[in-house]
C-alpha positions in Angstrom: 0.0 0.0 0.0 1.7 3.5 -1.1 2.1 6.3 1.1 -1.4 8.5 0.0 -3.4 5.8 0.7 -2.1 4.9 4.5 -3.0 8.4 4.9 -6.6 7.9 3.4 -7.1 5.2 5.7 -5.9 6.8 8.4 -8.0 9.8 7.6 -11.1 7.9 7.2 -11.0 6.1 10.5 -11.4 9.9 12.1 -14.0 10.4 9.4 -16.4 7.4 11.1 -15.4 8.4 14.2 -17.1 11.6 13.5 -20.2 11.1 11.4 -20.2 7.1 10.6 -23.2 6.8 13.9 -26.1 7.8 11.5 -27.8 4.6 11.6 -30.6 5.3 13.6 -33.2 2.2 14.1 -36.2 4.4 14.7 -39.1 4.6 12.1 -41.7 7.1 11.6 -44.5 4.6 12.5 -46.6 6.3 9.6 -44.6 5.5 6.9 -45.7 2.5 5.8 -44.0 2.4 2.0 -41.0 0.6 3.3 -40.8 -2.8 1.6 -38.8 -6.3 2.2 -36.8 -4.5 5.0 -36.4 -1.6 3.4 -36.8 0.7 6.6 -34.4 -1.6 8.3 -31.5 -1.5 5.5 -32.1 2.5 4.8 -30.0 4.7 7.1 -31.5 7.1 9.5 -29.7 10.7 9.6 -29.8 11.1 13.8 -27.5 13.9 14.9 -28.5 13.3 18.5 -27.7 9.9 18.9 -26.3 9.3 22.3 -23.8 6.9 22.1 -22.0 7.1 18.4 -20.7 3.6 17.5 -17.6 3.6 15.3 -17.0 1.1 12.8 -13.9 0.2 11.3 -15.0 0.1 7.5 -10.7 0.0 6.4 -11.9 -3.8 7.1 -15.7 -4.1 6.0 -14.5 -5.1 2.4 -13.7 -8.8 2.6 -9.7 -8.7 1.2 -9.9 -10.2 -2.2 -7.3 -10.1 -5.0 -9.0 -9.1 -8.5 -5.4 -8.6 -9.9 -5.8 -5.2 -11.1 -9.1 -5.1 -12.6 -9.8 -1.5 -14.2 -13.7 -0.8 -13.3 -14.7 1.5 -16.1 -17.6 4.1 -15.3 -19.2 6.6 -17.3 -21.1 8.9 -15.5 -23.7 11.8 -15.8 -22.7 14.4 -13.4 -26.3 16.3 -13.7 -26.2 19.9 -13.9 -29.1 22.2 -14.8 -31.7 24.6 -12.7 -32.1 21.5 -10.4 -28.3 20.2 -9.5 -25.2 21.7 -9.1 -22.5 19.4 -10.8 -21.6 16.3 -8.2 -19.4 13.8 -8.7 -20.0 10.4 -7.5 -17.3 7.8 -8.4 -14.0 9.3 -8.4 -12.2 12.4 -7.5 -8.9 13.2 -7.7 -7.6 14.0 -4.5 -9.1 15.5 -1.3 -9.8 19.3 -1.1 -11.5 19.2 2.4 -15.0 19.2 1.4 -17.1 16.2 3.1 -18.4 14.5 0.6 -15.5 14.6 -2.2 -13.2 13.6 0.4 -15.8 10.6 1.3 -15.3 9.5 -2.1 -11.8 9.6 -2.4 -11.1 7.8 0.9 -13.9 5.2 0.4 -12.4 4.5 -3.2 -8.7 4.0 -1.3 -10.2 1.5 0.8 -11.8 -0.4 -2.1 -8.8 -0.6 -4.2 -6.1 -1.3 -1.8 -8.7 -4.5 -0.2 -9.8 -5.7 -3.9 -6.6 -4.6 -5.8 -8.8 -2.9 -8.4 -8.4 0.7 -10.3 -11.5 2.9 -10.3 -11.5 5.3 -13.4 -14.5 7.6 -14.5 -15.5 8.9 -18.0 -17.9 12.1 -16.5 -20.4 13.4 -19.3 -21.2 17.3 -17.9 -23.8 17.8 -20.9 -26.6 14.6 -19.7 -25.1 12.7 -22.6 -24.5 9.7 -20.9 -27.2 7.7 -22.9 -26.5 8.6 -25.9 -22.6 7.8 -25.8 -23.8 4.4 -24.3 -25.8 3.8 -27.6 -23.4 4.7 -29.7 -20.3 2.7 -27.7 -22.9 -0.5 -27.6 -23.9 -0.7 -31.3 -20.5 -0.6 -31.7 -20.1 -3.8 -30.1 -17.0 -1.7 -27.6 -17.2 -2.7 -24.3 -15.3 0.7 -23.2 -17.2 1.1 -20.3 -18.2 -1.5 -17.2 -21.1 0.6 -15.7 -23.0 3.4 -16.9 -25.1 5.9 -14.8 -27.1 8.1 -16.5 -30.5 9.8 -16.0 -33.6 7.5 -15.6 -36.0 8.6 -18.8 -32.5 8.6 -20.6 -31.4 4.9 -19.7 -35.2 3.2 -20.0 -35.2 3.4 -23.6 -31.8 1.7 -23.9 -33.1 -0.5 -21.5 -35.9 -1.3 -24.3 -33.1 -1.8 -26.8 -31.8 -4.8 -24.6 -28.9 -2.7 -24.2 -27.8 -3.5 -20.7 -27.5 -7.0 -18.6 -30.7 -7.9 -16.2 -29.4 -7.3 -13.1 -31.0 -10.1 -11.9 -28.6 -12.4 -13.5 -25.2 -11.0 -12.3 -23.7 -13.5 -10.3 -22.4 -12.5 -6.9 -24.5 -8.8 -7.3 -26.3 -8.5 -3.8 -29.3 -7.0 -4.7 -31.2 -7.5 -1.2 -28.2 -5.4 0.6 -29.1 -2.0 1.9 -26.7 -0.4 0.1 -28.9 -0.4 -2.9 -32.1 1.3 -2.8 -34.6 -1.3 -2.7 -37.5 0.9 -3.5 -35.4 1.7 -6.6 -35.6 -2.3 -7.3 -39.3 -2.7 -6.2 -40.5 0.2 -8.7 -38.3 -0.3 -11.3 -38.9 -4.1 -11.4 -40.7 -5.8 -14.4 -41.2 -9.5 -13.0 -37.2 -10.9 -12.9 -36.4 -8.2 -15.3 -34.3 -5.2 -13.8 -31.8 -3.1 -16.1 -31.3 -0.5 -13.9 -31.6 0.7 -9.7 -29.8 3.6 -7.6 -28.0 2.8 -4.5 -26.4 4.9 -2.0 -23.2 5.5 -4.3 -25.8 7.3 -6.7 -26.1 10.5 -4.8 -28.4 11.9 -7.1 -30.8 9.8 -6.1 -30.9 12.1 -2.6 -30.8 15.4 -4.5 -33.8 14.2 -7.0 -35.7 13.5 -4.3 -39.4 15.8 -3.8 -40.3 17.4 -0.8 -42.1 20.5 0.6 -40.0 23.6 1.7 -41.9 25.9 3.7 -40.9 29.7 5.4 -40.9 28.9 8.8 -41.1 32.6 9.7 -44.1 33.4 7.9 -45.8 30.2 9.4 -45.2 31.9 12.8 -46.8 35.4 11.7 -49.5 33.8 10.2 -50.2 32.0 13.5 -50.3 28.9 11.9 -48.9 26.1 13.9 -45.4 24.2 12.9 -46.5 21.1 10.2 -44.3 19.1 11.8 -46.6 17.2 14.3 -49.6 16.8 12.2 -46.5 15.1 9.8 -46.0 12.7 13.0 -49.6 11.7 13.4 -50.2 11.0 10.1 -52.5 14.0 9.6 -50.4 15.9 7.1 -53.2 15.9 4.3 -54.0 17.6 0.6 -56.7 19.5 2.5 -54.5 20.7 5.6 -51.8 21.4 3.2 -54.3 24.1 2.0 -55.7 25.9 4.4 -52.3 26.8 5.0 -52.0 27.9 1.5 -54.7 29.9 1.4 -54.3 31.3 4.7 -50.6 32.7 3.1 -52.3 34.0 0.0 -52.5 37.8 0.0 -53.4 40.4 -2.7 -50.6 43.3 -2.7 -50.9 44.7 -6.0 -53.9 46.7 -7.2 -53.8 44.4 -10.5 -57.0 42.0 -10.3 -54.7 39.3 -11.8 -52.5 37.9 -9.1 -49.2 38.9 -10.1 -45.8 37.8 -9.1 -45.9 41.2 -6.5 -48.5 39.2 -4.4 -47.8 36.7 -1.7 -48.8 33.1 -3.0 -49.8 30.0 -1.1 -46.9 27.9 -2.6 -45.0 28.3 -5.7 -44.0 25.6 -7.9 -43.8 24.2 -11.4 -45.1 21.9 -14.0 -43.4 18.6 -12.4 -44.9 19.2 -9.2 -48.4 18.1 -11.0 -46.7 14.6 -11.0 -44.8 14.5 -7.5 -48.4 15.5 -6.0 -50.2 12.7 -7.9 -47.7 10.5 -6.6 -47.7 11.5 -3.1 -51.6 11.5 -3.3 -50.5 7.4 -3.8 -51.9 7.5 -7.3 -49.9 6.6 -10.5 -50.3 6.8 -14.0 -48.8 3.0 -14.8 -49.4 1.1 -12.5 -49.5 -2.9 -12.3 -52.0 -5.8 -13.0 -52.5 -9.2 -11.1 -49.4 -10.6 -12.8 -46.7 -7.2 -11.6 -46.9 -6.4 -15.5 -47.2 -2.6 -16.6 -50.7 -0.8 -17.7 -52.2 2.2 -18.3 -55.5 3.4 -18.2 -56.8 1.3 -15.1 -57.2 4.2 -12.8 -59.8 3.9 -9.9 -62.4 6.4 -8.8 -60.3 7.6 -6.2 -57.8 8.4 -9.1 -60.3 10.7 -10.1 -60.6 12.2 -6.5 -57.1 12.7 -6.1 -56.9 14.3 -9.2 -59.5 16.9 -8.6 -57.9 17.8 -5.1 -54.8 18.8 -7.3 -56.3 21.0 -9.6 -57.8 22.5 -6.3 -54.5 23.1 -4.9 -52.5 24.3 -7.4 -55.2 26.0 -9.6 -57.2 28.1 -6.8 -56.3 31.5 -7.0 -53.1 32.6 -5.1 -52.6 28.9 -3.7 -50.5 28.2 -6.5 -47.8 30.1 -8.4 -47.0 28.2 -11.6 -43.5 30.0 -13.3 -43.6 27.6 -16.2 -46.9 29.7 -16.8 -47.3 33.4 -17.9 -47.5 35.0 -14.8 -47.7 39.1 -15.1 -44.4 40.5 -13.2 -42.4 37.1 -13.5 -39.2 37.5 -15.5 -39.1 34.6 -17.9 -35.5 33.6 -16.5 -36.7 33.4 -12.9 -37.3 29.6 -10.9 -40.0 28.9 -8.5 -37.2 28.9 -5.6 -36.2 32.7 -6.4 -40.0 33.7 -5.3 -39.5 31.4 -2.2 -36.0 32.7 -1.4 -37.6 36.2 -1.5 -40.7 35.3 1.3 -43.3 35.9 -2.0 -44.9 32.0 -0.9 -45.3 29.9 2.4 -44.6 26.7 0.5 -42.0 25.9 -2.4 -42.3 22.1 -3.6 -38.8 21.3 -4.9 -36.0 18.4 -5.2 -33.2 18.2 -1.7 -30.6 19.8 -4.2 -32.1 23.2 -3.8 -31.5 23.5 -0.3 -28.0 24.2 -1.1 -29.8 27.4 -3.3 -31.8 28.0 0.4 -28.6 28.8 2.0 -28.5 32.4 0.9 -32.1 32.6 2.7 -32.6 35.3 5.3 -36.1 33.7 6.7 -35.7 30.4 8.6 -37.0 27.6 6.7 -38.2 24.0 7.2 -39.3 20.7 4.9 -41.7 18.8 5.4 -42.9 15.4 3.0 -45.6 16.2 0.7 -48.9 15.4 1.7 -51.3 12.4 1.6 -54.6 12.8 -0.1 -55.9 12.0 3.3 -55.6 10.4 6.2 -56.7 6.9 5.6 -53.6 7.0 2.9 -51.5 4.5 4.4 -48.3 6.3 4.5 -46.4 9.2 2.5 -45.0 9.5 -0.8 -41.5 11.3 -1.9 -41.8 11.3 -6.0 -38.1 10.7 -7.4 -37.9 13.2 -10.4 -37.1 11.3 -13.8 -33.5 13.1 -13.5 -32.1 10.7 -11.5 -29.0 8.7 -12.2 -29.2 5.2 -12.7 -26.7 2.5 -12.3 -26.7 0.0 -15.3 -24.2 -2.4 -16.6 -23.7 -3.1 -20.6 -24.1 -5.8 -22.4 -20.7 -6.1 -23.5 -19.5 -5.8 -20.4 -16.9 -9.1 -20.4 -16.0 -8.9 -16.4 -19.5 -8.8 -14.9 -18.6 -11.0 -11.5 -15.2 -8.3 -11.1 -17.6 -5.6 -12.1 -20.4 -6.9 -9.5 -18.3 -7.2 -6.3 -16.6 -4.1 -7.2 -20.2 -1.9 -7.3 -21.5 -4.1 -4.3 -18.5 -3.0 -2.0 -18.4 0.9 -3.4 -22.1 0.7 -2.4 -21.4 -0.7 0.8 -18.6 1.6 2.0 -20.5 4.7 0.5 -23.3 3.7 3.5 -20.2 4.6 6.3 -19.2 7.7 3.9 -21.1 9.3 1.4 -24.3 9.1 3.1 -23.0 10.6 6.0 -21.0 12.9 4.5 -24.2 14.4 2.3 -26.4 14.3 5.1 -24.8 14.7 8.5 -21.5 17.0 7.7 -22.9 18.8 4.2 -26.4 19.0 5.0 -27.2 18.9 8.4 -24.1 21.0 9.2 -24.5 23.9 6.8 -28.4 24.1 5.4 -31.0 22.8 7.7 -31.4 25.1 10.5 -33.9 22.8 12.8 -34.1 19.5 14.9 -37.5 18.7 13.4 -35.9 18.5 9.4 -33.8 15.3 10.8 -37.0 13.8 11.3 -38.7 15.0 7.8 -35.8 13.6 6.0 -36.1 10.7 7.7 -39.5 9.8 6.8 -39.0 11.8 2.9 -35.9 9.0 2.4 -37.8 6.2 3.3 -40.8 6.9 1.6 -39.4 7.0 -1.8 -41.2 6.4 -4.9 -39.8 5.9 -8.4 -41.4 6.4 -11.8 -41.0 3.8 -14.0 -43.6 5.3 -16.8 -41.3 8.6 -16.4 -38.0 6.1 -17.2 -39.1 4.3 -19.9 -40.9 7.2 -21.4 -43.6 5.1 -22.8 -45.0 7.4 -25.4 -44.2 10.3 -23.1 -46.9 9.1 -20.8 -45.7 11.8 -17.8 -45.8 15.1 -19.4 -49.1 14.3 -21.1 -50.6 13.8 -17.9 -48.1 17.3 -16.7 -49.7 18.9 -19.3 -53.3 18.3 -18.9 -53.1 18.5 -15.5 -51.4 22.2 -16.0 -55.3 23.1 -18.6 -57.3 21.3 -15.9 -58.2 19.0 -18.6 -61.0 16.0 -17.6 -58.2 13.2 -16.7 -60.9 10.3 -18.3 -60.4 12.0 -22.0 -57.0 12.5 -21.4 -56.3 8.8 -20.1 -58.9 7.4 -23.3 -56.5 9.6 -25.7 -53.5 8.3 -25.1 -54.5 4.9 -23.8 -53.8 2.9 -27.2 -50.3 4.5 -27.6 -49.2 4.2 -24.0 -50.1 0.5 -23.8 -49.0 -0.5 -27.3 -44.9 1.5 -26.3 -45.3 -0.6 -23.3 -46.4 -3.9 -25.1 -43.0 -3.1 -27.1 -40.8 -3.0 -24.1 -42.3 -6.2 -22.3 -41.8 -8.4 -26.1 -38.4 -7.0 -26.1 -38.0 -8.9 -22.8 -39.3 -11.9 -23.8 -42.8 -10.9 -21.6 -45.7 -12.2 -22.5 -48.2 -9.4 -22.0 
């Protein structure tokens, strides 16, 4: 072992010391989404643990000698009005920043135990997918994994372009280090081309919640959401009395403008994280787990009518994908938060590094259930999201599974609490109470597997009727044919019989 790595591993020893403790036991008994273990295997961020129990990860990857194998990534490091650029696999050295020096150390560890080399390929321009097309027609197998965004990697998935994880030997897919809820929703019976895990970072930063000005909460005598979050009570129709108890006319325009104070302000997308946190989806499964569209129930219908309530009622919602009078075309939903213009701001984790600059104190909350027989709550993973696949010409898939398995496992001591603990806790969250939301936000997840595979853009049909107040039944009866024929496609390019 050279010299820069004895120091990584002596570094990253005081690193668990410090912030390795954040797996909490304790979950929010209304969240009820967790699946096959799923709340036991996800890791609790708990700042107040009492007794912090260090663990010794140098050792946590069994020594094994894989003689040098190169493990070959090419990665999307996301970057638009939702994330800041974040690496994920490699970094080059350590620049005192929590979770680049997580990385870096937990890569050490792995290399010096398997005697492997980790490179990366980064794509800064969301072009993973289509350089994984090109590279696999091609018949190159120049990379070993590829993560790239969800609705980006489904269609290559279609193609038969990557290897069902379910058939890599020696990959643990039950281990806690991947995100099972990832597996549940992106699972087509034993088929599975893709999953996040708790190297994928993205997967945190994609993730929906509810912001909310906890300042103006307290002026408006309204009390703190948290505790109706805890009871279970945190509903569509709670959500909006606080909303329209925020809404307030300032400007003498009859129109409500961007001057006046708005219930919540948002955008397009958020038409689909509600549905989903409402527990309604657009695909969702028959008798046999296959895909289908156009079953929806009546309380699809109810739920669907409660959103156009909420976001369409005047001043409860502030749309800035719409032409709102006063609204500079360039300006996010976050910039009318930042400036105390809403109570509420439904947006991805990522933005609470944008919250920073925020003079008002704020707090998140999970988004709402339709009401309170819903069995638990929803987070809605935006389609952004970076998936983990593996090619099919990858020719070192057992090398290329134990490597992924033990990056994910010793990202679990780092990453994690690096992202959460050190980077988030320590710099953006300014209450006890958010420890708790997170909590219950990151075991609640919910991927999209219509939003993935795209089938014949089923998601921003619904976005877009949702955003008219369209009648859902003529919008479902529309597309019906060409949703279920796209996803007929996908299931006979897996051998499904549908």
């Amino acid at each position: 072992m050279n010299f820069k790595k004895i120091l990584a591993l002596l570094f990253i020893i005081a690193l668990v010391i410090c912030v390795s403790a954040c797996a909490g036991s304790n979950d929010n008994q209304n969240n009820s989404n967790n699946i096959d273990n799923a709340a036991d295997t996800s890791q609790n961020i708990d700042d107040n643990s009492e007794e912090d129990t260090a663990i010794d990860i140098t050792t946590l990857v069994p020594q094994q000698d894989l003689g040098g194998f190169e493990i070959r990534f090419l990665t999307d490091i996301v970057w638009d009005w939702d994330f800041g650029p974040m690496h994920m696999m490699f970094v080059e050295e350590q620049n005192g920043e929590p979770v680049n020096d997580a990385i870096y150390l937990r890569n050490a560890i792995v290399e010096d135990r398997l005697n492997v080399k980790i490179t990366e390929t980064v794509s800064m321009n969301n072009s993973a997918p289509t350089l994984m097309r090109r590279i696999i027609n091609a018949g190159s197998d120049e990379y070993d994994v590829a993560i790239g965004q969800s609705w980006g990697m489904g269609p290559l998935a279609t193609e038969r372009m990557f290897v069902n994880l379910n058939e890599v030997t020696g990959l643990q897919l039950d281990k806690p280090w991947w995100d099972q809820h990832s597996i549940r929703d992106y699972s087509i019976q034993d088929h599975l081309y893709f999953m996040t895990g708790d190297y994928n970072l993205i997967n945190n930063d994609a993730t929906w919640m509810l912001y909310f000005n906890k300042e103006m909460t307290q002026n408006l005598g309204l009390p703190m959401p948290y505790d109706l979050v805890r009871d279970g009570k945190w509903t569509f129709d709670r959500q909006m009395e606080y909303q329209k108890a925020a809404a307030f006319k300032i400007s003498d325009d009859p129109e409500w403008t961007a001057e006046d104070r708005w219930g919540q302000v948002t955008h397009t997308q958020h038409y689909s994280g509600i549905l989903v946190a409402g527990g309604e989806f657009l695909v969702t499964r028959d008798n046999r787990g296959l895909p289908v569209y156009g079953q929806i129930s009546e309380r699809f219908h109810n739920v669907y009518e409660k959103i156009i309530d909420m976001l369409q009622t005047p001043g409860y919602s502030m749309n800035v994908y719409l032409n709102i009078k006063g609204l500079p075309a360039d300006k996010h939903a976050t910039y009318n938060f930042l400036n105390n213009d809403a109570l509420f701001c439904p947006e991805i984790l990522a933005h609470t590094r944008r919250f920073r600059q925020m003079e008002s104190d704020f707090g998140v909350l999970p988004h709402p259930k339709y009401d309170e027989a819903q069995e638990g709550y929803n987070s809605y993973v935006l389609g952004q999201v970076t998936v983990t696949c593996i090619p099919i010409t990858n020719i070192n898939l057992e090398n290329t599974a134990t490597v992924i398995d033990a990056l994910g496992m010793l990202s679990t001591h780092t990453i994690i609490p690096a992202y959460y603990e050190v980077s988030y806790m320590g710099k953006f969250f300014r209450d006890e109470e958010s420890i708790d939301m997170i909590n219950i936000i990151r075991n609640s997840r919910m991927y999209d597997i219509a939003s993935a595979y795209g089938w014949a853009n089923v998601t921003s049909s619904f976005e877009q009727a949702a955003v008219n107040a369209q009648a859902i039944t003529s919008v479902i009866e529309r597309n019906e044919s060409r949703v279920n024929t796209a996803i007929e496609k996908t299931l006979e390019r897996f051998d499904i019989n549908y």
